[in-house]
Phi, psi and omega in degrees: 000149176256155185331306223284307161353264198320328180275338164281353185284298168334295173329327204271309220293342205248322168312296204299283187291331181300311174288324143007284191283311151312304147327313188294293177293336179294299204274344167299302204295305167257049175313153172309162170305181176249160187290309170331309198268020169303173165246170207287168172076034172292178161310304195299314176300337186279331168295325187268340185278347161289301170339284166357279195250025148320162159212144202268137163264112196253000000 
């Protein structure tokens, strides 16, 4: 392979993982929300409002 190869492979290598890794710590640092601080109308209200107004058919 020649130098030029070889210094974008390193490169992409240092991109990739170096973003990985930053992410990987970002997110130790900064866990997801708690379900309180979502704002409302989420999956879970569209589940209770099925419930709700299911109605059984006879």
């Amino acid at each position: 392979m020649t130098p030029i190869s070889l210094t974008f492979m390193v490169l992409s290598f240092v991109v990739l993982w170096g973003g990985l890794i930053a992410s990987s710590v970002f997110l130790t640092k900064h866990p997801e929300l708690d379900e309180s601080e979502y704002p409302p109308g989420g999956l879970e209200d569209a589940d209770k409002a099925l419930h709700h107004s299911s109605t059984t058919y006879e």
